[in-house]
N, C-alpha and C positions, 0 to 999 in steps of 0.2 A: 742582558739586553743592552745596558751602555756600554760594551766592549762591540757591538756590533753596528756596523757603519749601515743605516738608513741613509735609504734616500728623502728630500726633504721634498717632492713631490707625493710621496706614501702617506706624510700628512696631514691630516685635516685644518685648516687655519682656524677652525673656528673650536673646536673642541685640543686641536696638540697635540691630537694621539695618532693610532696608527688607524687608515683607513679599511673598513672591511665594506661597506658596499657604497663604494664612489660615484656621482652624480652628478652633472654639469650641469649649473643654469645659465639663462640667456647671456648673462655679461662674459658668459665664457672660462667662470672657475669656476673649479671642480672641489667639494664638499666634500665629508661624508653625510649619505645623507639621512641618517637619526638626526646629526647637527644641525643639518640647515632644513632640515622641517621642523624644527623645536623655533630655529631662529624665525622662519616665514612665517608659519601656523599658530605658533604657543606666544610668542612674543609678540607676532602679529605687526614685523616690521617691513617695511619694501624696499629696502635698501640692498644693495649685494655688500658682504661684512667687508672684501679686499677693496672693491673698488668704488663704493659708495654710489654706486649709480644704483637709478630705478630699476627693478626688475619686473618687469612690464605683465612677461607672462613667467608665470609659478609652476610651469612645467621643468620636471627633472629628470634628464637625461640620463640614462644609466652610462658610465663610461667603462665599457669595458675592456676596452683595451688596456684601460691603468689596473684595473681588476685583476687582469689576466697576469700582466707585470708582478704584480703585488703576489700574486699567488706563487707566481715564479720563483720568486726572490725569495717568497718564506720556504719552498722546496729545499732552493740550496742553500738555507742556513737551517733546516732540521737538524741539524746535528748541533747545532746551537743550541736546541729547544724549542726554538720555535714551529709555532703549531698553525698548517696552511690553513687560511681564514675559508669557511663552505663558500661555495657560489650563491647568493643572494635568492632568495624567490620573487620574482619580478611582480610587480604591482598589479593588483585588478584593472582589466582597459574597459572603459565606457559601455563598449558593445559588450562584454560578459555582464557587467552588471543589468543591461537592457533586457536582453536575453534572460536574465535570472527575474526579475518583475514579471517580466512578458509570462512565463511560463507558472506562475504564480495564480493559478485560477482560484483554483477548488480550497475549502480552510485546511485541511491537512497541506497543501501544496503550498498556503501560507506558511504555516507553522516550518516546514521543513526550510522555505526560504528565509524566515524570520534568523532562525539556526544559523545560517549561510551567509547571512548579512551581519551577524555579531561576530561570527569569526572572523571574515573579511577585512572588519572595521577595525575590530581587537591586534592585526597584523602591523599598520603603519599609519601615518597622518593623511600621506601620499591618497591612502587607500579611501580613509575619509570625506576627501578634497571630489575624488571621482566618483563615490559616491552621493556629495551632496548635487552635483554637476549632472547626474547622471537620473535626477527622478524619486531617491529613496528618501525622502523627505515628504515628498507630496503620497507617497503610496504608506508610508506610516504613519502620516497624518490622517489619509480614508480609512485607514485600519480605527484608527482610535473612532473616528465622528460617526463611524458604520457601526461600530458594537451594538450587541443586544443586548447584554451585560448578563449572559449564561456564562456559566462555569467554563466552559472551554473558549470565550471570548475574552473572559478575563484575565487568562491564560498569556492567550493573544495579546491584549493590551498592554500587561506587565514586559511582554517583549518590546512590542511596538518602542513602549517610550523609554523602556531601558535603552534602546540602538538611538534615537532620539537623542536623550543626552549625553551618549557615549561620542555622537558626530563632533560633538564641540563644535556647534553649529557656527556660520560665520555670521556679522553683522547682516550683510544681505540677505541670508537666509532667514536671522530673527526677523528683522524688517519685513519680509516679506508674509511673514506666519502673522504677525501682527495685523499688516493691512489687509487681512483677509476679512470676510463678514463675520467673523465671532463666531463661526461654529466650533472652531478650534477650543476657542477659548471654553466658549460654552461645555464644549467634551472635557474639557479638563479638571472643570469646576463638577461636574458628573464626576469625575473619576474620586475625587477629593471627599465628596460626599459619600462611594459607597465602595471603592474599588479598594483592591488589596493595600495593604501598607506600604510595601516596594511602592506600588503603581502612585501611590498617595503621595511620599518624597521625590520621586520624579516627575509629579506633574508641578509641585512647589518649583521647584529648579528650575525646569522648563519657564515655567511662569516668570519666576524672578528674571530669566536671561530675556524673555520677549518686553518685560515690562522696563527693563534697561532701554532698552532700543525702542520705546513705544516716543508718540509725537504727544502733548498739553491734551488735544480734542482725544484721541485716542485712551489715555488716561480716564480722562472725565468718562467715557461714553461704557466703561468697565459697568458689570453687573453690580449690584450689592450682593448676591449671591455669592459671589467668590469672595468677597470679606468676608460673609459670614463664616465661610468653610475655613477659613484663616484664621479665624479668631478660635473657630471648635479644635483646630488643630495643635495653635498655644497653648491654648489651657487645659486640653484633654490630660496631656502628658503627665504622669506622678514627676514629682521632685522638681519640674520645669526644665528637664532636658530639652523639650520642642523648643521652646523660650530661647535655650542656648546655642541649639540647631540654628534655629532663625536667623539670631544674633550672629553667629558665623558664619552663616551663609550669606549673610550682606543685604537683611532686607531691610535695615533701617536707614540705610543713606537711598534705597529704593523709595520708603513710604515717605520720606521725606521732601524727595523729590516733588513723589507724585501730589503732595499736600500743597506744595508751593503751586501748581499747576493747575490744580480744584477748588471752584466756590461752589458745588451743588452740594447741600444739606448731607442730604445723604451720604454719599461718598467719604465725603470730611468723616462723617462721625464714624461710619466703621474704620476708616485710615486712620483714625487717633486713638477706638478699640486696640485695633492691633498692635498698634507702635505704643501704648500702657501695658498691653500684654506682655511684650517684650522688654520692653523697660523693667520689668520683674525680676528683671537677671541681671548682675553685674554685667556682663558682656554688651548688654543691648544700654543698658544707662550709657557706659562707654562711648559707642558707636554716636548714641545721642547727642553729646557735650561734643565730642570730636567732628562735628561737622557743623560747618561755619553756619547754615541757616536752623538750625534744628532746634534748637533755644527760643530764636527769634519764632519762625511759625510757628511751632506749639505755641506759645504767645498768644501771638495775632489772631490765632482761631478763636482766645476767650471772649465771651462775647459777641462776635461775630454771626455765628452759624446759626448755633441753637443750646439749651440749655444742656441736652446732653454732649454736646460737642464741648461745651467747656468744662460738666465736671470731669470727663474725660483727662482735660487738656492741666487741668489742674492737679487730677493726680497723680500724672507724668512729671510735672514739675514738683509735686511730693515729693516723689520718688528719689527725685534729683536732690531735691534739699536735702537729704535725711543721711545719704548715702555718695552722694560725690561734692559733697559742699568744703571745697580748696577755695581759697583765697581769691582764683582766678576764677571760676566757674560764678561765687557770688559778687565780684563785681564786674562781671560779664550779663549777670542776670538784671544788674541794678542797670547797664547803661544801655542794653536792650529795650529797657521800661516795663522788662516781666516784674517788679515790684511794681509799679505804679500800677499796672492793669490787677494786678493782687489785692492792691488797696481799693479800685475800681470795685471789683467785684461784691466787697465787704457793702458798698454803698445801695448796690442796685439789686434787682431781684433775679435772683440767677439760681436759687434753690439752696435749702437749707444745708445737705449733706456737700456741696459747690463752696459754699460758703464756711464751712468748717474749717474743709480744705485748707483753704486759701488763709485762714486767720493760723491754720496749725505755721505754714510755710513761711509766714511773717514774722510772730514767732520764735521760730526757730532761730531768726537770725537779727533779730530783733537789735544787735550788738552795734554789727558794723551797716546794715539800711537804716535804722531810722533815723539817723541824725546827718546823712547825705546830703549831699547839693545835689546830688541825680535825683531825689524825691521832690516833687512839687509841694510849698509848702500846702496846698490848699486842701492835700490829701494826711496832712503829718496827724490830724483832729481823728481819721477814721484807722490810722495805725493802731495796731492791738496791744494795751498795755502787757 
């Protein structure tokens, strides 16, 4: 293959190699385009890679004239080896996907479409993009919020939200699911409660991607139902693989978030539930220390809220002490002021097993906090010998 003179239009600037199904976008280079839907979609950039201009609209042109060239050229170097690349199968257009909902009455006529839409999707990014464009978003959303939750609806649903987060939805499209009136939501917190396992990890994900893209009021206005089914979901699991699932799937810079954006009682305490649940696992303690507010509000909440809200918040910070207490993590905690409100705690009535807690955490580091300038002296009297 390097004894053989390519042409350096063949290609692709963005991947190096050789192009087999070439593309043009609006700035007027030509891709291939696995590359430049990885680059638009998956990286989620607007820029064209050669000429750094916007690219306005994210429509891709199939170029087949360099196609046709390209296929030429591999003809007459067969004898070289080389093998002429297929003709491409051309992307789903708007109106076939219309046409494929529209005709989608009856639940067998679902079910056969549901088939039709995963393989569709399962094809290219392209495909995804005129899919969400095109309706299959809002019609898998009435699939899920219409269930009966009969055996052959569950069926259905497990489809539904498989294609769901197979779309790799775009912001606009979470946004949009978000600002709806909660029925979505509502249907998902059902599925989590009683719906198959598949449908159970897909509606978390789904979740986790809408509660990214959610706004402070939208946060707060969340059920406590759906915590609850969050927290049955941590701790269900033997060994605490759910725990680590969690923890990898990035819901604790999510709860985090969402903590910093909540004062209603409620809320707070199942958001500290979950985020102690996960904190069970190395991975999720990790996640914890490594984001710049998650120290700090776990904190802030002791005291605050209500008494289950802080021995929650305290066991979190166990956790941390026991198990990631470096140098930097304990005097992060001391200039935070999570020792002073520890000491706090010891003072005022905040419940006996809260208070255990909190004297175990002090304690433990008993070494390098208690003789600090970051401790107020007025609190060094209530320090635990």
């Amino acid at each position: 293959m390097d004894e053989i003179d390519v042409l350096p239009f063949f290609i692709c600037p963005i991947s190096l190699e050789f192009m087999k199904d070439p593309v043009t976008v609006s700035t007027g280079i030509t891709y291939d385009r696995e590359s430049i839907e990885k680059w638009l979609f998956s990286g989620k950039n607007t820029t064209c890679p050669v000429t750094k201009q916007v690219i306005v609209d994210c429509e891709l042109t199939p170029n087949h004239t360099l196609r046709r060239l390209i296929q030429s050229w591999c003809l007459l170097n067969a004898p070289h080896g080389i093998e002429r690349i297929p003709t491409p199968k051309p992307p789903i257009s708007k109106a076939q996907i219309i046409k494929l909902l529209d005709d989608a009455k009856s639940p067998q006529q679902q079910i056969k479409c549901l088939k039709r839409l995963q393989s569709i999707a399962s094809q290219n990014v392209t495909n995804k993009r005129c899919m969400e464009s095109s309706g299959v978003v809002e019609f898998l959303v009435s699939i899920v919020i219409n269930n009966d939750s009969t055996v052959a609806e569950e069926s259905t649903i497990d489809e539904a939200l498989s294609i769901l987060y197979s779309l790799q939805l775009s912001e606009a499209a979470l946004k949009k699911l978000m600002a709806k009136n909660g029925d979505f939501i509502v249907s998902l917190t059902r599925v989590m409660q009683g719906g198959s396992y598949e449908s159970r990890v897909f509606a978390v994900l789904l979740l986790k991607s809408m509660v990214e893209m959610a706004g402070p009021m939208q946060l707060i206005n969340l059920r406590p139902e759906l915590f609850v089914e969050l927290v049955k979901l941590v701790y269900t699991c033997p060994l605490g693989r759910n725990k680590i699932k969690a923890a990898e799937a990035g819901v604790v810079p999510v709860l985090i978030n969402m903590l910093l954006d909540s004062s209603e009682k409620r809320a707070c305490e199942m958001i500290l539930t979950v985020l102690d649940a996960v904190c069970g696992c190395a991975e999720g303690r990790l996640e914890l220390i490594s984001h710049g507010a998650g120290l700090a509000i776990v904190s802030k909440k002791i005291l605050r809220v209500s008494q289950v809200a802080s021995e929650r918040a305290v066991r979190i910070l166990l956790s941390i002490s026991k198990f990631c207490a470096t140098i930097n993590v304990l005097q992060e905690m001391l200039q935070l002021g999570v020792v002073t409100k520890l000491c706090l705690v010891l003072q005022l009535d905040c419940g006996y097993k809260t208070k255990e807690k909190a004297r175990e955490v002090l304690k433990l580091h008993a070494r390098v906090w208690k003789n600090s300038p970051c401790l107020p002296t007025y609190l060094l009297s209530s320090y635990p010998a």
